[in-house]
N, C-alpha and C positions, 0 to 999 in steps of 0.2 A: 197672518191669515185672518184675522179677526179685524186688519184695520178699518174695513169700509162697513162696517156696525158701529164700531169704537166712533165714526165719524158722524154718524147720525145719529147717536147716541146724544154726544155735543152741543150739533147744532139741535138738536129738539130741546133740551136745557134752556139753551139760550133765548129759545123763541118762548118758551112757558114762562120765561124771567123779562122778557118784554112785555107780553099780554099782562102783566101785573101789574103794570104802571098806569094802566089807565084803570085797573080796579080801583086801585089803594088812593086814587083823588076823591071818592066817595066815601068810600071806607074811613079811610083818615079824619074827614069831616064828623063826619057819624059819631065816631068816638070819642071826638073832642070835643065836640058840639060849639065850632069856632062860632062868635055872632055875626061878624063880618064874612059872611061866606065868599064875597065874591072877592073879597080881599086874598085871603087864602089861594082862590081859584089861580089868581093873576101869580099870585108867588110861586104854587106849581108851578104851572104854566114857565115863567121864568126858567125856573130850576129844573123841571123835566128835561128839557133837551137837554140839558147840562149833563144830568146822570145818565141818559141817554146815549151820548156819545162816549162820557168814559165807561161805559158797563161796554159800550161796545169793543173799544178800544182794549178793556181788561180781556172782553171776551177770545178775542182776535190774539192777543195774545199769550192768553192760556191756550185759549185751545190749538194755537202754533206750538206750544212747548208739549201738548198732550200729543199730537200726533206724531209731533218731530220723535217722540220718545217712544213712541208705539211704533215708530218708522224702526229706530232703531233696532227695538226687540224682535222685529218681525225679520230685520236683517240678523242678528244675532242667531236667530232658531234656524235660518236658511243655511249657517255657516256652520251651525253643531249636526247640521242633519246632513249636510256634505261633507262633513270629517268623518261621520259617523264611521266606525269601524262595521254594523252592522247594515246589510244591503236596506234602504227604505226605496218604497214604489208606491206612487200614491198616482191612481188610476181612476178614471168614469167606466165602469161598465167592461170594464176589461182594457180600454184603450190608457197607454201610459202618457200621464199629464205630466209627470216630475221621478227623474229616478238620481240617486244619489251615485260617486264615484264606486261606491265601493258595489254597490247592485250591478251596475253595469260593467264591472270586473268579475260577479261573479257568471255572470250571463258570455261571458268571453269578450268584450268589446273593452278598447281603453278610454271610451268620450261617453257619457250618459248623453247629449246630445242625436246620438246615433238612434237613440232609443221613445224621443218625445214620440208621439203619437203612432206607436205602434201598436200593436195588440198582444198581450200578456199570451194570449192563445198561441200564437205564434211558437212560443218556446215551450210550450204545454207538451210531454210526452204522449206519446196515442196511449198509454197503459192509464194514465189520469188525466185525459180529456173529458172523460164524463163527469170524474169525479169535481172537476173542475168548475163543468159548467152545474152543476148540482147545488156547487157552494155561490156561483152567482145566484141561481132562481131562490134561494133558501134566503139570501140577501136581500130579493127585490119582497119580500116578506117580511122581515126583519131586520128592517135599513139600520136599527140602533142598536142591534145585537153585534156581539164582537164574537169572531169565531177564528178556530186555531185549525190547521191542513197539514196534513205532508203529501207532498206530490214529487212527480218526478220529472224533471227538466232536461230537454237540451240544449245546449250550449253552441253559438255560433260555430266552434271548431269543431262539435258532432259528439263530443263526450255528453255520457250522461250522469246526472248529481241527482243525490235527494235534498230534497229542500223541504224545511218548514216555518210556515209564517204565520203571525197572528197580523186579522185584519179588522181594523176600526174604521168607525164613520169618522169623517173630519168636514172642515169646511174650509175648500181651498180656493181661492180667488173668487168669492160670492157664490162658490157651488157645493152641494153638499157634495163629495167623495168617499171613497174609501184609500185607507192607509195601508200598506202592507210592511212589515217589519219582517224583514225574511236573515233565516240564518242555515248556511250548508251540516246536513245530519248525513253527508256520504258514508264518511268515515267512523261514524256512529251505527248508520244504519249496517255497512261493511262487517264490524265486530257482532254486532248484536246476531246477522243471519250466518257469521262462521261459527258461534257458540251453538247456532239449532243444529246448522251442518255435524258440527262433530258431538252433540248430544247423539244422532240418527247415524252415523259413518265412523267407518274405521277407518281411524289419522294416517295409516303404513298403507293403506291398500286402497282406499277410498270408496270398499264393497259398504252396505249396508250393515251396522254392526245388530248385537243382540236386541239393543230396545227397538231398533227400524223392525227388525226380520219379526219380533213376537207380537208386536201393533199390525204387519202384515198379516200375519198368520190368522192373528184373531180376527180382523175382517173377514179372511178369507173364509173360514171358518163358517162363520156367520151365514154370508154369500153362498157357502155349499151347501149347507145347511136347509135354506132357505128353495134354494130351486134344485136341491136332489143333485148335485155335483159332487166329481170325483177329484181329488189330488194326492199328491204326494210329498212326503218329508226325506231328506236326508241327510243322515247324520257322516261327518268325513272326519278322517282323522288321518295326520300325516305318517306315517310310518316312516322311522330313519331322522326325522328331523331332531334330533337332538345329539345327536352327531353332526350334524349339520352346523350346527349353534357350538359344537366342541372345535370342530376342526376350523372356522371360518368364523367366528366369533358372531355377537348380535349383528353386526352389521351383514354380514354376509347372511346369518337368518333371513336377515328384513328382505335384504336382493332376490332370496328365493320364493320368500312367500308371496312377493309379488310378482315374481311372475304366474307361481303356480294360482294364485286368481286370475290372471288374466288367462290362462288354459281353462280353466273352470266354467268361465265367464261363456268363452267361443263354443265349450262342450253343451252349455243350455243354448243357447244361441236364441234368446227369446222367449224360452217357453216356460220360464220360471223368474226365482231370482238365488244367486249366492251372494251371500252372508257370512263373514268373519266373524265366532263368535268365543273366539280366544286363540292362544297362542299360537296353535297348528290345527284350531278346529274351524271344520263348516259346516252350515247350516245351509241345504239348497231348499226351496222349496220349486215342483212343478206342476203347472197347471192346467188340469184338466186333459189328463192326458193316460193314456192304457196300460198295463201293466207291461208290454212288449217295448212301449215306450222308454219307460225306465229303464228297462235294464238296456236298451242300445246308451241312453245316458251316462249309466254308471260305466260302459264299456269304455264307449271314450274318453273318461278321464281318467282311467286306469291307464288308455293306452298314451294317452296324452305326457303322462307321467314314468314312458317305459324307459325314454331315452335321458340318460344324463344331460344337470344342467351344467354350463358353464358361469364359476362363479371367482371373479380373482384368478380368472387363469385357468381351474381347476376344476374338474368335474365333479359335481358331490349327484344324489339319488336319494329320492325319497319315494316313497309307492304310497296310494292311496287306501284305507281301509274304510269302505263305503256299508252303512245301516241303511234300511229304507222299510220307512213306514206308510200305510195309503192309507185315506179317510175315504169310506168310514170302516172298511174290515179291521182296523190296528187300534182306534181311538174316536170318538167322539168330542174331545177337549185339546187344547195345545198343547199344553205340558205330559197329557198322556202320548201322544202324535210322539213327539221328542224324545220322550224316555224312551219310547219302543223302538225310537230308530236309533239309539246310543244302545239299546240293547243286541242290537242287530246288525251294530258296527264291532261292539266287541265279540259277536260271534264269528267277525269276519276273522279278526285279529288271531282265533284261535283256532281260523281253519287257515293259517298259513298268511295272514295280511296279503294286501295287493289284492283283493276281492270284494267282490259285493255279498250280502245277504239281505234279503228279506224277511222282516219282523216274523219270525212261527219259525225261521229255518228253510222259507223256500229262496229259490233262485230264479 
């Protein structure tokens, strides 16, 4: 990529190694201080063509072994950059000038030829299209800075990959460009957002687990706080579930708890959220809504809960025992909101389970 510098680099050498020859007929005298000057003169003379033709001769053929051998390397870097295990794309402006076997494998296609003079755009997902064209203008800024992206791509067959690449200036067939060295972070990117997934969710249920529903809360909080809003907490607790867990083992636990969130789920139907935040507990919260509200809430998933599930064949039962706390009559804080409505789930517990109560004892 460098050879038509390397070439003119030569011949300028060569030509500054000419222009000498007729200094150093002066020069040479000078210094000698020959008496026969014109004697001298006529010997140059002589011998100049001489040196002349062989410096040419030398020159012609070094500078055939210098370029033949910069021929080479330049063929050598073409063949390590097309084996390359890693995609390279080296672009003007966004239009692809050169892309390796292994880029145009990861773009879907089996010929990198398929791909000269297209636009990188092209494959640019709409979610990093801007981001995209952000890092070109950030570019035409700073042509010598090298910058690293992750973006997200489609792929001729319509799959979409994370991709990230660091991109250098280069200089490819007498033009300045840029380089891309790109490598697939799908399966990276994949693990890393299942690890926030199940930091925020419950792995058996896929409801929002304790850290999701108390980050909720405390926004919410905030939010009511702020413009004089009303909500509610409550506290559930399974009744029977551990019989459940005796007669049917964990695995049939797990069958039933999952469906008993998806009853949960259909009983808010929007107007909250439920939350897994242990073995056979939930956490609902509902938003901004009347006290008449609630209790149709807790109605239906008592009632949701009246008829036996079918688990392994066999019926098992479990009933609800539903606390409910509202801001701001119960708490001002979250963990106050909580305790009151775990207070108020155990009062259900002791008015017979399968009930609601409201934090003080009302209904």
């Amino acid at each position: 990529m460098k050879l038509f510098a390397r070439r003119i680099m030569i011949i300028s050498i060569f030509i500054i190694l000419f222009s000498l020859l007729d200094f150093l007929d002066n020069t040479i005298i000078r210094l000698f201080k020959f008496e026969d000057e014109g004697l001298f003169e006529l010997v140059v003379d002589f011998i100049s063509p001489i040196f002349e033709v062989a410096l040419m001769f030398w020159a012609l053929f070094t500078g055939k072994k210098v370029i033949d051998q910069i021929q080479k390397e330049d063929e050598h870097y073409k063949r390590l950059v097309q084996l390359s295990p890693e995609a390279i794309i080296i672009h003007k402006k966004g239009k692809i000038l050169f892309i390796n076997e292994s880029g145009a494998n990861l773009l879907g296609l089996s010929s990198s030829s398929e791909l000269i003079n297209r636009n990188i755009n092209e494959f640019v997902h709409d979610d990093s299209k801007e981001l995209f064209h952000n890092l070109l203008g950030q570019i035409e800024k700073r042509p010598n800075s090298e910058f690293n992206q992750q973006i997200k791509v489609r792929r001729v067959d319509g799959a979409i990959i994370d991709l990230e690449y660091k991109s250098t200036k280069i200089d490819f067939k007498g033009q300045s460009v840029r380089e891309l060295i790109v490598r697939d972070i799908t399966i990276q990117k994949s693990e890393i957002e299942n690890v926030k997934r199940l930091a925020y969710q419950d792995e058996l249920t896929g409801l929002p687990n304790r850290r999701a529903i108390m980050n909720q809360l405390t926004q919410l909080l905030k939010t009511s706080e702020k413009n004089e809003l009303n909500f509610g907490v409550m506290f559930i607790d399974l009744d029977g579930f551990k019989q459940v867990n005796d007669s049917f083992g964990h695995d049939g636990g797990d069958i039933l708890l999952k469906q008993v969130s998806e009853y949960f789920k259909r009983c808010v139907d929007g107007m909250g959220t439920v939350a897994r935040v242990g073995g056979d507990e939930f956490l609902v919260i509902l938003n901004q809504i009347n006290h008449d509200e609630h209790i149709k809430v807790a109605e239906k998933m008592i009632e949701s809960l009246s008829s036996p599930m079918i688990i392994f064949g066999k019926k098992a039962r479990v009933t609800p025992s539903i606390g409910i706390a509202l801001y701001p009559q119960h708490g001002h804080e979250v963990r106050e909101l909580i305790r009151n409505a775990d207070v108020a789930m155990y009062q259900a517990k002791q008015r017979g389970k399968n009930n609601f109560q409201l934090f003080g004892g009302g209904t």
